[in-house]
C-alpha positions in Angstrom: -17.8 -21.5 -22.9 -19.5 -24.9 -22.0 -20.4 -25.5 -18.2 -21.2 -29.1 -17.4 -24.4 -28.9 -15.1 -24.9 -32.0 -13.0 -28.4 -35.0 -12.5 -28.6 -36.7 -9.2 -30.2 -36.1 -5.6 -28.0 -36.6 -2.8 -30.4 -37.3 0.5 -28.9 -34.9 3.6 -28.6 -35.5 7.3 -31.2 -33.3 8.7 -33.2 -33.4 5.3 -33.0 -29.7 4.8 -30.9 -29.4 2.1 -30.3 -31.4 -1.0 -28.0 -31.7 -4.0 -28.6 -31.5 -7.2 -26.2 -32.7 -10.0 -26.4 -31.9 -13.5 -23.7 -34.9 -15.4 -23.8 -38.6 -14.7 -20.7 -39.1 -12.2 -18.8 -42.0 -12.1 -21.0 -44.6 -11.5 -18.3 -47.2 -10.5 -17.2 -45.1 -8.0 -20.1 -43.6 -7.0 -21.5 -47.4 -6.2 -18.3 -48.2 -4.1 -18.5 -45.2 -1.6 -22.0 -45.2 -0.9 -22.1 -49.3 -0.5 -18.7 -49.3 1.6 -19.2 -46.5 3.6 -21.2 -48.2 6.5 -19.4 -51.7 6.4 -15.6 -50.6 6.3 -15.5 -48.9 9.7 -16.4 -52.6 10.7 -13.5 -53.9 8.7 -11.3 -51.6 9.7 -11.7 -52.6 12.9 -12.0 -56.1 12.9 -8.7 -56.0 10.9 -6.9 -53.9 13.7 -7.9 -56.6 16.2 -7.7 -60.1 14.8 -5.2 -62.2 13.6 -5.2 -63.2 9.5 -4.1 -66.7 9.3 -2.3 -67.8 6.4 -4.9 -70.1 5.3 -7.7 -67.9 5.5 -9.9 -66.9 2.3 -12.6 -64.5 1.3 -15.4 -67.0 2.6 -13.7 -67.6 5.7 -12.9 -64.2 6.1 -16.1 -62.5 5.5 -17.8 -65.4 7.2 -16.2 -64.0 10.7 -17.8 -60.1 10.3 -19.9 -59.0 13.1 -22.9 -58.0 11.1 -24.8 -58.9 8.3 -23.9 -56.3 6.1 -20.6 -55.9 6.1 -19.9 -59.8 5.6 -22.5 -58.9 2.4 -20.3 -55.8 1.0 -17.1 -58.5 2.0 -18.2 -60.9 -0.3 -19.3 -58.8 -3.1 -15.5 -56.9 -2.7 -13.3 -59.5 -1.3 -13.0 -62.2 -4.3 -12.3 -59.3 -6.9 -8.9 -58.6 -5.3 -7.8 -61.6 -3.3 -7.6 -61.4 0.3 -4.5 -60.3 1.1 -4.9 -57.4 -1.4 -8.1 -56.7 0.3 -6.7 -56.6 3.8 -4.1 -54.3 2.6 -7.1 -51.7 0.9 -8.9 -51.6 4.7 -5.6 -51.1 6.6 -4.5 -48.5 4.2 -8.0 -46.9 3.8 -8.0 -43.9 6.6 -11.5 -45.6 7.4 -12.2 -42.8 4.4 -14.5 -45.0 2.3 -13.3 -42.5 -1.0 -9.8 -43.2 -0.2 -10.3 -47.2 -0.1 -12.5 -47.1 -3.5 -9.2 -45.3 -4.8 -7.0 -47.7 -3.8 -9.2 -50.3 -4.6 -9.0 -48.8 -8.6 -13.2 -48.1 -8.4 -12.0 -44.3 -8.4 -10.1 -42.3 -10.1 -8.4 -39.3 -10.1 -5.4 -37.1 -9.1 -3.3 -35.5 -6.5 -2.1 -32.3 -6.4 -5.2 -31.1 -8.2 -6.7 -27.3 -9.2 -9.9 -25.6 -8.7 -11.1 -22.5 -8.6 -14.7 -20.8 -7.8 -16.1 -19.1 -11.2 -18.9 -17.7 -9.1 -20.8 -18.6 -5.9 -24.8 -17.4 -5.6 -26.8 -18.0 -2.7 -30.6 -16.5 -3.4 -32.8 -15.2 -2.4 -30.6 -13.2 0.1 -33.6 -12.2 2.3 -37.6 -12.8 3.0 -39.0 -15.2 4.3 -39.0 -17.7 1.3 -39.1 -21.8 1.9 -36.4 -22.2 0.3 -32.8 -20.9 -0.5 -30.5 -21.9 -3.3 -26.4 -22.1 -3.2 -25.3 -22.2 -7.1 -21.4 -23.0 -7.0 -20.2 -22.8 -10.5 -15.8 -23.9 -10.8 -13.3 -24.9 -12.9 -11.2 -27.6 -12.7 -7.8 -27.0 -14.4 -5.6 -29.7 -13.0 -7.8 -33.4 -12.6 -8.4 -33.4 -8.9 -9.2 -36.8 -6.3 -12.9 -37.7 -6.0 -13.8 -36.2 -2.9 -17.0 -34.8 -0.9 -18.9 -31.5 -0.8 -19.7 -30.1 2.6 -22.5 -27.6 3.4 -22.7 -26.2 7.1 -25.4 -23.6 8.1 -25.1 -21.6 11.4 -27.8 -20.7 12.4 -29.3 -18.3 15.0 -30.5 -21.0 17.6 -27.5 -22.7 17.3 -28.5 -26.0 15.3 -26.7 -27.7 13.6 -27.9 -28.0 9.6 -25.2 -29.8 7.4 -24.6 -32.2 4.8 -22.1 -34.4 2.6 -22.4 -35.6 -0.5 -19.4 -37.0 -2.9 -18.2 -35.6 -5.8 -16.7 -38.6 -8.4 -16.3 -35.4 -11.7 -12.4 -35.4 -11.5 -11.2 -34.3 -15.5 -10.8 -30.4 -16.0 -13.6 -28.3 -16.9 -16.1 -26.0 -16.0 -19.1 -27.1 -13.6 -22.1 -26.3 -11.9 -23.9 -27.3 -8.8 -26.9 -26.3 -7.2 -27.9 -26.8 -3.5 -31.1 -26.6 -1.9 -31.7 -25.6 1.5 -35.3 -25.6 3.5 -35.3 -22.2 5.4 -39.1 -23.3 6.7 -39.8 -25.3 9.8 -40.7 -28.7 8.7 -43.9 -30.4 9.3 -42.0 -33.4 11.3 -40.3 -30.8 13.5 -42.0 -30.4 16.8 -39.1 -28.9 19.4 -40.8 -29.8 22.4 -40.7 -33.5 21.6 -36.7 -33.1 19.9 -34.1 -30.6 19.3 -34.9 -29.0 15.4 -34.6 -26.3 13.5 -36.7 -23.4 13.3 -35.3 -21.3 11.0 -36.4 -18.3 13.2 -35.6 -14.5 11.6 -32.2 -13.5 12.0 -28.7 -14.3 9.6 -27.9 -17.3 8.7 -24.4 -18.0 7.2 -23.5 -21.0 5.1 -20.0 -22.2 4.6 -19.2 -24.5 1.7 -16.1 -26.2 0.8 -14.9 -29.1 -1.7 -12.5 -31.6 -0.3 -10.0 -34.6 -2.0 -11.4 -37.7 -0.2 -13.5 -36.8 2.9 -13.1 -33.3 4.6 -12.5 -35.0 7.9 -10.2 -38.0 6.3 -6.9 -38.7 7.7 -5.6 -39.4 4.5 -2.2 -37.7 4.0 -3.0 -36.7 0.6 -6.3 -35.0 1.3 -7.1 -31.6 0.3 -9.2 -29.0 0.2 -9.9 -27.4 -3.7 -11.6 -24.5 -2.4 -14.3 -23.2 0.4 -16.3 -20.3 0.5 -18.9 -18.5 2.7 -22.3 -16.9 1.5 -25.2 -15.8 4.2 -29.1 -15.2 4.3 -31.4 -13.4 6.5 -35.0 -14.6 6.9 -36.7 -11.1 8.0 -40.3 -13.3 9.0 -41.2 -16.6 9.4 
């Protein structure tokens, strides 16, 4: 049986843990979340608070944004649907930036979609190693919604290690992802300075999920495929 592996590098939040894909996603929609993502909390705002006037266009439009990028990411978008049509994609977006390339036709994919969890590794399970890996290999059997994985380590002091990264593979199939996670005090962490990790001994436990659209989106169709928990202990450091 064939098992699509994924190849891309998805940067994380606290830069101790990273993605890696094995298949080219979609690149269309791919492009659209991660250039939108910043500017349409900007435009979903600006929409909620000013008046459209029946004249206005694109130019004038983007023209009006309070920041360089988002008036940037408004011209690039705005002219390929028309401006009303536009409007309409920010208002109806959740301020999810997966949803809005959806509606927007730059994704693609399904409701009411089905996944299950083949097998979930996370090794190795103890020592003191630099590094952990989370393997998640699933099946889709009913196309799904592009969406996002989450990662979220608890760890013994307490900080918070997570990341996000999207998920554009909707068709049915069997796939593969790997995650990689730094269990080893970085070089730029220096507690006394800022708040870090430590990765002191102890249990660590890291809960993973795959959502439809953002796991935090309001959108009324979101969903959640499936979400798991694996855990670590780091006996040294």
């Amino acid at each position: 049986m064939k098992v699509l592996y994924l190849i891309a590098f998805t940067s994380c939040i606290y830069h101790s843990i990273q993605h890696v894909i094995h298949k080219r996603d979609d690149e269309d929609c791919n492009f659209c979340v991660q250039v939108v993502r910043k500017p349409l909390p900007v435009w979903f705002e600006f929409v909620q608070n000013t008046t459209i006037k029946p004249e206005e266009t694109c130019t004038t439009f983007c023209s009006q944004l309070p920041d360089i990028r988002s008036a940037l990411v408004c011209d690039l978008y705005c002219p390929q649907y028309q401006l009303h049509n536009f409007i309409d994609f920010i208002k109806g977006s959740y301020n999810d930036p997966i949803f809005y390339c959806q509606q927007a036709k730059e994704c693609f994919g399904q409701d009411g979609g089905m996944v299950h969890v083949v097998n979930a590794t996370l090794f190795p399970n103890n020592g003191s190693e630099v590094y952990r890996f989370l393997e998640l290999r699933y099946e889709i059997t009913k196309p799904i919604n592009p969406g996002q994985y989450k990662i979220m380590v608890k760890t013994v002091d307490g900080f918070p290690v997570h990341m996000e990264s999207i998920n554009t593979v909707t068709d049915p199939g069997l796939y593969a992802v790997q995650f990689f996670i730094q269990t080893s005090r970085s070089a730029s962490c220096h507690p006394e300075v800022k708040p870090c990790e430590t990765w002191v001994p102890g249990r660590y436990v890291v809960d993973y999920k795959l959502c439809g659209y953002e796991c935090d989106s309001k959108a009324p169709t979101r969903e959640d495929y499936f979400q798991g928990q694996e855990s670590f202990i780091i006996d040294q450091v």
